[in-house]
C-alpha positions in Angstrom: 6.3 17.9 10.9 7.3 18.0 7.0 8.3 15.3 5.1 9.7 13.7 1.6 7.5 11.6 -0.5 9.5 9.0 -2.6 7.8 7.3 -5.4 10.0 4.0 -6.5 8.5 3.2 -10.1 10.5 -0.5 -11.0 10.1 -3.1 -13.0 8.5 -5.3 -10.4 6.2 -2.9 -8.5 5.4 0.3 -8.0 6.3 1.8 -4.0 5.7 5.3 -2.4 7.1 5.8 0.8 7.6 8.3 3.1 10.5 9.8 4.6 10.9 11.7 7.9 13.8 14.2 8.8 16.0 11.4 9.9 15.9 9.5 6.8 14.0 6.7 8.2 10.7 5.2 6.1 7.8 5.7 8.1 5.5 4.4 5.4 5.7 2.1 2.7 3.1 1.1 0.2 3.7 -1.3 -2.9 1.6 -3.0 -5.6 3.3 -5.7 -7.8 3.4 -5.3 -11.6 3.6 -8.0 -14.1 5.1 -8.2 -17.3 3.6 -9.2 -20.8 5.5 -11.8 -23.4 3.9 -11.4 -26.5 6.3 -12.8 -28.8 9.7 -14.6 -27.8 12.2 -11.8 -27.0 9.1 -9.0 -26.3 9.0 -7.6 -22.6 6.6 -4.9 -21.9 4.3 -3.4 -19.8 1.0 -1.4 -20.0 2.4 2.1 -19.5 -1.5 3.4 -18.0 -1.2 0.9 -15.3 2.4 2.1 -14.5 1.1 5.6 -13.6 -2.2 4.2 -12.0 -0.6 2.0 -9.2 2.4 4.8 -8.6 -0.8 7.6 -8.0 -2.6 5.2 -6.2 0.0 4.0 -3.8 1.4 7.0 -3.6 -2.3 8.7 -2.4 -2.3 5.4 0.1 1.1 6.1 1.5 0.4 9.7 2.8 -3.3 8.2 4.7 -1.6 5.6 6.1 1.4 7.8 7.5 -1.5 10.5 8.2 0.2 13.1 6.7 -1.2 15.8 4.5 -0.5 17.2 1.1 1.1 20.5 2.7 3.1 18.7 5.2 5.1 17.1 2.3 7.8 19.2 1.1 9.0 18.0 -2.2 8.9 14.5 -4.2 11.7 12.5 -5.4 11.1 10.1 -8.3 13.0 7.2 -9.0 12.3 4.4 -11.2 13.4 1.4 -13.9 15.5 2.9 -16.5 15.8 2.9 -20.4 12.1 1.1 -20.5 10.6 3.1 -23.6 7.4 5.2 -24.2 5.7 7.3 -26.7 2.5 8.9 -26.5 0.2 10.7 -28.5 0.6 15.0 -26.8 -2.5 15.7 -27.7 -4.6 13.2 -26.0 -1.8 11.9 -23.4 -2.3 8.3 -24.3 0.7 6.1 -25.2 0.4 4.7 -28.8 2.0 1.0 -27.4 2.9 -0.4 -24.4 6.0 0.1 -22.4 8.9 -1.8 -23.9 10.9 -3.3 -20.9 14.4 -2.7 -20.6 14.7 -6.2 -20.6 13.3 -6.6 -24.3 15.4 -8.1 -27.0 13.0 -7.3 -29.9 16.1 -4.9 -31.7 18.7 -7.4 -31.3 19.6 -8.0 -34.8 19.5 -4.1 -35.7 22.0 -3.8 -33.1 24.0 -6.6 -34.5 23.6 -5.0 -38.1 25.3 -1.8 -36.6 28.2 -0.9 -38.3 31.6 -0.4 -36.2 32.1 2.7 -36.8 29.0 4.2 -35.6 29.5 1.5 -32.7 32.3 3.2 -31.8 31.0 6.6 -32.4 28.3 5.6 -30.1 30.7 4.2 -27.4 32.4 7.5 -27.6 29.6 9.9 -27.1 27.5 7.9 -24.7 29.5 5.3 -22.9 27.2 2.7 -23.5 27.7 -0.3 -25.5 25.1 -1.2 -28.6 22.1 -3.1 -27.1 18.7 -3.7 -27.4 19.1 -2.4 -23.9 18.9 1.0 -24.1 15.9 3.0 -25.3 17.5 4.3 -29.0 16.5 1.1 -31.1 13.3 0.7 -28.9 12.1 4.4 -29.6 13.2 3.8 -33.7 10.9 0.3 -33.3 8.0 2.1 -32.3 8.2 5.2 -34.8 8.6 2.2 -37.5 6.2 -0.5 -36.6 3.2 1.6 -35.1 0.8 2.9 -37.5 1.2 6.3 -38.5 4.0 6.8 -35.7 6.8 8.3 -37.7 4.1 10.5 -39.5 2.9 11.7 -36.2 6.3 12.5 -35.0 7.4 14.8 -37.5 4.5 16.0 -37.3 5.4 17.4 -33.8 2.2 15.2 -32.3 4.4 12.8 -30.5 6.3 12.3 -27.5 9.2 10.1 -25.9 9.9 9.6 -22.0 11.3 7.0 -20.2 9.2 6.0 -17.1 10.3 9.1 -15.0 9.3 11.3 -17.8 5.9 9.5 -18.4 4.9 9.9 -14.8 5.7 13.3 -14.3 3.8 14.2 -17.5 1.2 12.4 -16.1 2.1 13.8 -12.3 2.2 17.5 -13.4 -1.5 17.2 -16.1 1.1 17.3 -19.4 2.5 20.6 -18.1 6.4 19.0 -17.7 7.9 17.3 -20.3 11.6 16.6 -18.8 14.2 13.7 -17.7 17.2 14.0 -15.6 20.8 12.8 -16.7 21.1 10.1 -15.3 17.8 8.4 -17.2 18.7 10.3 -19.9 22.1 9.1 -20.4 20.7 5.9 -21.0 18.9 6.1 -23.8 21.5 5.9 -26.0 21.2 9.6 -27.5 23.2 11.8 -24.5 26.6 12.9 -25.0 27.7 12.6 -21.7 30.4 15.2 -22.5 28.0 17.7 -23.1 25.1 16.6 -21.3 23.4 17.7 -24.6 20.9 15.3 -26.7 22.9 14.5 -29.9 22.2 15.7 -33.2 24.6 12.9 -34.7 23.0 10.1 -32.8 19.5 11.2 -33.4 20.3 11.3 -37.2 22.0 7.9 -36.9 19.0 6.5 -35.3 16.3 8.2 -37.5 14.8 9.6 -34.2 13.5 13.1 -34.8 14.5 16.0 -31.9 10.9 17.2 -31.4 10.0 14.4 -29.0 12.9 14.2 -26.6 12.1 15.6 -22.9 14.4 18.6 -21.4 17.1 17.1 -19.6 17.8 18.8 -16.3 19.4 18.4 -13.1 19.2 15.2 -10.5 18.1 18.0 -7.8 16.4 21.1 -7.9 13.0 22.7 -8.4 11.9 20.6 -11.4 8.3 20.4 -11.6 4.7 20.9 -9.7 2.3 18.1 -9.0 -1.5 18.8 -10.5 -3.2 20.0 -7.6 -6.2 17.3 -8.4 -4.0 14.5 -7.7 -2.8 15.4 -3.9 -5.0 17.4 -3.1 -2.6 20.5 -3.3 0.5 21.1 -5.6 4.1 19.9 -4.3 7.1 20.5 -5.9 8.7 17.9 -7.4 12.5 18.3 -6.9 14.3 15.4 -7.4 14.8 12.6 -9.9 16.9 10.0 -11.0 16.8 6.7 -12.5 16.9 3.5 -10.2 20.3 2.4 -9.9 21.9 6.0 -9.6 19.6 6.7 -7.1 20.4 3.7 -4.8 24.6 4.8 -5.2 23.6 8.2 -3.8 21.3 6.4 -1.2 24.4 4.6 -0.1 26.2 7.8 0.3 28.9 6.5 -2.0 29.6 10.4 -3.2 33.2 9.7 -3.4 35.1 8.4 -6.1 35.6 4.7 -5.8 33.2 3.7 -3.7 30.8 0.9 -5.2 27.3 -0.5 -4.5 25.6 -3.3 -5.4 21.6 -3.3 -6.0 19.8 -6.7 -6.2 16.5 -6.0 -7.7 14.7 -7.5 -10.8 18.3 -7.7 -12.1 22.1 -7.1 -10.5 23.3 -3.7 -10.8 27.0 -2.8 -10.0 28.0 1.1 -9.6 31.5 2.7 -8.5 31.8 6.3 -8.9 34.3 7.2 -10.7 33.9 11.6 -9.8 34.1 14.1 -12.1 35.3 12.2 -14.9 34.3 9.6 -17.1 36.3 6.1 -17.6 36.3 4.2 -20.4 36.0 0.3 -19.4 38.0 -1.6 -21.4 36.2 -4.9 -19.9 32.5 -4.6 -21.0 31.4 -2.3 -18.3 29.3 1.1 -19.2 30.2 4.7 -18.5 27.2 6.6 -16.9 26.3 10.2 -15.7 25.8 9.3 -12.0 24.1 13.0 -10.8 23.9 16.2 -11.6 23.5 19.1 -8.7 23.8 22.6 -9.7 27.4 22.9 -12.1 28.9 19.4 -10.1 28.2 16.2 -12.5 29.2 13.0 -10.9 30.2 9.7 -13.6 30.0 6.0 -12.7 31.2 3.0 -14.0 28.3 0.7 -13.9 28.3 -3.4 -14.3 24.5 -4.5 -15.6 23.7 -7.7 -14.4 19.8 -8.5 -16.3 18.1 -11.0 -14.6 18.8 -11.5 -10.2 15.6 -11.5 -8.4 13.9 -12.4 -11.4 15.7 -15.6 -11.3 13.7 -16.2 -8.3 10.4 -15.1 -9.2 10.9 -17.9 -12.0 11.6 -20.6 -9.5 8.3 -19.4 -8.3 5.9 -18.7 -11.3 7.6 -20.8 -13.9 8.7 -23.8 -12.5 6.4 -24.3 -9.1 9.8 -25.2 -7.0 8.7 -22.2 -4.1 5.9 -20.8 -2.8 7.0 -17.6 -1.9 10.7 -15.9 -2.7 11.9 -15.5 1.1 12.1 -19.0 1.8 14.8 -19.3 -0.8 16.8 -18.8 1.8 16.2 -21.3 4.3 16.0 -24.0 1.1 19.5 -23.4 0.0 20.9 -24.1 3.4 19.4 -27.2 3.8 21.5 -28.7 1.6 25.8 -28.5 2.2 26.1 -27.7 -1.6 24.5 -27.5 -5.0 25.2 -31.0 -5.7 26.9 -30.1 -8.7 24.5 -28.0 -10.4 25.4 -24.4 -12.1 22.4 -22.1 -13.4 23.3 -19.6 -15.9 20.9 -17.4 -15.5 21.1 -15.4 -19.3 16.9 -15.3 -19.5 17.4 -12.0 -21.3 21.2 -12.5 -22.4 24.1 -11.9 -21.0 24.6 -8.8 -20.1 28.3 -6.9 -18.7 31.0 -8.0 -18.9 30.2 -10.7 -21.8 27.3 -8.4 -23.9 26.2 -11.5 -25.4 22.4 -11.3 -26.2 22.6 -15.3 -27.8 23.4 -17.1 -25.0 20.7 -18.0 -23.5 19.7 -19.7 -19.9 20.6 -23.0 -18.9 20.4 -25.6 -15.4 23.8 -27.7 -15.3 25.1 -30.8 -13.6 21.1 -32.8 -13.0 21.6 -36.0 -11.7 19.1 -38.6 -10.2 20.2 -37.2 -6.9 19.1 -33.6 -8.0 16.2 -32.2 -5.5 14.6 -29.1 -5.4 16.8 -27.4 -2.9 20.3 -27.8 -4.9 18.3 -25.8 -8.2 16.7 -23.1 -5.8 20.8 -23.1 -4.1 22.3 -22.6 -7.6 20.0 -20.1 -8.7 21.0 -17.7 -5.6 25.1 -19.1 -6.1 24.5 -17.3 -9.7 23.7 -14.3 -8.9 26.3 -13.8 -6.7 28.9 -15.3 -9.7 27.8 -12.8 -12.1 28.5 -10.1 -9.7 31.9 -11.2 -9.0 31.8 -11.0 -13.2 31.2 -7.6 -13.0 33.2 -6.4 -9.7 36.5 -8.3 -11.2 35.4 -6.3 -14.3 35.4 -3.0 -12.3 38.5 -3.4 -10.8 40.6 -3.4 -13.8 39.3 -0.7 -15.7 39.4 1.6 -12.4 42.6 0.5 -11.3 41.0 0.2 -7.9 40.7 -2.5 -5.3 37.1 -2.2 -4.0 37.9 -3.3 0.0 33.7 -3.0 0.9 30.5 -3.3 -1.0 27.6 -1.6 0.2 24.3 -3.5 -1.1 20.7 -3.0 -1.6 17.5 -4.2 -3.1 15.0 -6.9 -2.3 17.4 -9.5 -2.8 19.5 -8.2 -0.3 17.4 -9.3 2.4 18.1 -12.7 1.3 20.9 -14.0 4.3 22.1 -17.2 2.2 22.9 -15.2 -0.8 25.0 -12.2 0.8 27.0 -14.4 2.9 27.5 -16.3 0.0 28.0 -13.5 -1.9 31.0 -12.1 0.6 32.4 -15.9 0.4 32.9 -15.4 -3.5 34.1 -12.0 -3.7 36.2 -12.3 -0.3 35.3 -8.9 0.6 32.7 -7.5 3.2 29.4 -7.0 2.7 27.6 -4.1 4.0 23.3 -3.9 3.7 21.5 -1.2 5.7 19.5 -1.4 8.7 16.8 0.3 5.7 17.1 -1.3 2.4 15.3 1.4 0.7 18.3 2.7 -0.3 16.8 3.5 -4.0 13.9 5.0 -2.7 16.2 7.0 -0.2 18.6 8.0 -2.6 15.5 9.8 -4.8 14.2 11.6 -1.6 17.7 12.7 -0.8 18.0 14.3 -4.0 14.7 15.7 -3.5 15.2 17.2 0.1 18.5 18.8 -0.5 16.8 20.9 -3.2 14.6 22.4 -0.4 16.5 22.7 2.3 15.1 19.6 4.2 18.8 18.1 4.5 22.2 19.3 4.0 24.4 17.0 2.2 27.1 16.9 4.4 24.5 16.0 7.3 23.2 12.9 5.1 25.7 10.5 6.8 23.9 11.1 10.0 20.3 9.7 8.7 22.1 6.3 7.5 21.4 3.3 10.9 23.8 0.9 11.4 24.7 -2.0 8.7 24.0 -5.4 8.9 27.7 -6.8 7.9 28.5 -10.2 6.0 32.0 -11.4 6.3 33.8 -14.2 3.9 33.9 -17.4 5.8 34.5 -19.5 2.9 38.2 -20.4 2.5 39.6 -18.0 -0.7 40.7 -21.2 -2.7 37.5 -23.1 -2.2 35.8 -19.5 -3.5 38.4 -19.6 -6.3 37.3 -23.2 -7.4 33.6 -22.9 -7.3 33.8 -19.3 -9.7 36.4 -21.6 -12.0 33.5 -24.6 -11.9 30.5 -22.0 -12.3 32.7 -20.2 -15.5 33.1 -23.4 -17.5 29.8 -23.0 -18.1 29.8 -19.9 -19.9 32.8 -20.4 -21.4 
């Protein structure tokens, strides 16, 4: 028996699991991660224990499933994208924490951009100016960390986002490389050319020498250090998070969307072989690339979902754990007027407003605990009607069918509430790993262990979520929910 080992690196947690020949997870092992505020606006992460819990559940994963280092074939990586970090190549260690992709430190640089090289940046990468994307967090490291920009001309530094920093870590500092789809989010990839950009690196003040090779999604890409398996497997598949859950979800054909609920909400449609411009706030993105065959998206980013829910939890002491949320929000008929915007790190597409920030709506004396945990789910599943409505103009395409994924997904209340507000059908399958899967997928077809027109048969059978809610009682409730924005 051979097998595919799929490391999920998130925001969240770290996961290795274990796939057999039929797609299915025999093994799953996780170990949560928490994040680190140190100033209002700062997200980060320490970037050691990143690689530490992804080893160590990884090395967990294979004992439990009892399978050997020989018997697994190749390694797919996925994991949290644009989440910045530079290390020292001499000694391996990262010269500052991992700044979070949710971290708003470089807001007001962003701001200060001009609108021509907004545009010019909008042109070459397909991604709007952010504090988002890894560009102003890399410049904020190489300018506020001792001797950093010193080092880096010097040739002594280097930059990965967390794909990269585990396989340099994964491989003993032999591989220094990212894949397209991470690396079209830094905000330095044409995605033309698939080429890091001279122009943008000058524009940014980000010198050449410490960018990874950009390769393929699939193929032979790297080699594990022998020390940390116990015997060297190839490591043949990589993509960041989001891209990796659309080709989980099979949706290799253009127009066909899914829908991730993690830590935040991300929307992707694939939009084939070329890329659209949204004229509505959305991003264009390199979805895969396999052999001379790159696939584009239109993706919808969504910051803060599940995280909502984890703030219920840790901040404000309303649940106990996150999958009773569920049961809670039916056991009231409605929110009792209350709205959560749920902008804890701004607003991201279609608004790209990094000002705005949360807010709870509507409190009245009659306001329990159940109507705030209710209006926290009903606003995740607004903002991804934000970003599907979004979607749908700029690809001129009516999206009949979402397929969906992610921890959140798991959450019954909010999909069917989710199908009532869109008035489309919901699909989740029977396995949610879909991000995992869609990393271990890229990682078998690069050695044979699946052929890609054979994937469809791995995929069990979908758990479906139909709208019940009448469409002009969805229609009011979106109206009521986007005063408060507006």
């Amino acid at each position: 028996m051979t097998y595919i080992l799929s490391l999920d690196q998130g925001t969240g947690s770290s996961r290795a699991v274990v796939f057999n020949h039929q797609g299915k997870a025999i093994r799953i092992r996780q170990k949560e991660l928490s994040q680190t505020y140190p100033r209002a606006m700062y997200v980060e992460q320490d970037p050691n224990l990143l690689v530490k819990t992804q080893i160590q559940v990884a090395q967990e994963v294979l004992k439990d499933a009892n399978v050997s280092p020989n018997q697994v074939l190749a390694i797919g990586i996925t994991n949290q994208r644009e989440t910045t970090i530079v290390w020292n190549k001499q000694t391996g260690q990262a010269i500052y924490n991992a700044i979070v992709w949710q971290d708003q430190r470089t807001k007001e640089a962003c701001q200060q951009m001009s609108t021509s090289n907004c545009e010019l940046i909008r042109k070459k990468t397909g991604l709007i100016v952010d504090p988002y994307f890894s560009a102003t967090k890399i410049r904020w490291i190489l300018d506020h960390v001792p001797n950093a920009r010193a080092m880096a001309e010097q040739g002594n530094l280097l930059f990965g986002t967390v794909d990269t920093w585990l396989i340099w870590n994964l491989t003993g500092g032999k591989a220094h490389i990212t894949d397209v789809s991470n690396a079209s989010r830094t905000m330095l990839l044409n995605i033309h050319t698939l080429q890091w950009d001279d122009e943008l690196l000058n524009l940014f003040d980000i010198p050449k020498s410490i960018l990874p090779k950009v390769t393929d999604s699939s193929g032979m890409l790297a080699q594990t250090d022998p020390q940390i398996f116990g015997s060297a497997i190839p490591i043949s598949g990589i993509a960041g998070d989001q891209q990796a859950a659309l080709f989980g979800q099979q949706c290799f054909n253009a127009g066909m969307a899914k829908n991730t609920y993690g830590t935040g909400c991300f929307m992707l449609m694939n939009t084939g072989d070329k890329v659209v411009r949204s004229q509505h706030g959305l991003l264009s993105t390199v979805a895969w690339k396999i052999g001379n065959d790159t696939t584009y998206a239109l993706e919808g980013s969504v910051f803060i979902a599940g995280a909502a829910v984890k703030w219920l939890r840790d901040q404000l002491g309303l649940i106990e754990t996150v999958s009773e949320t569920s049961d809670i929000a039916r056991s009231v008929p409605d929110n009792g007027g209350v709205y959560v915007i749920p902008a804890f790190s701004g607003l991201g597409a279609p608004y790209w407003n990094s000002e705005v920030n949360g807010s709870v709506s509507g409190l009245t004396l009659g306001t329990g605990k159940a109507h705030i945990v209710r209006a926290t789910l009903e606003s995740i599943a607004y903002r991804t009607k934000d970003v599907l409505d979004a979607m749908v103009h700029d690809s001129k395409i009516k999206i009949p069918f979402l397929a969906v994924d992610g921890g959140a997904s798991n959450n019954d209340f909010l999909m069917q509430f989710q199908s009532d507000i869109l008035q489309i059908p919901l699909g989740r399958p029977q396995d949610a790993e879909s991000t995992a899967l869609g990393a271990a997928f890229l990682a078998g077809l690069a050695v044979g262990f699946w052929e890609k027109d054979k994937l469809r048969q791995t995929i069990g059978k979908e758990r479906l979520y139909e709208p019940k809610m009448p469409d002009d009682q969805a229609k009011y409730l979106y109206k009521e929910w986007k005063k408060q924005i507006d």
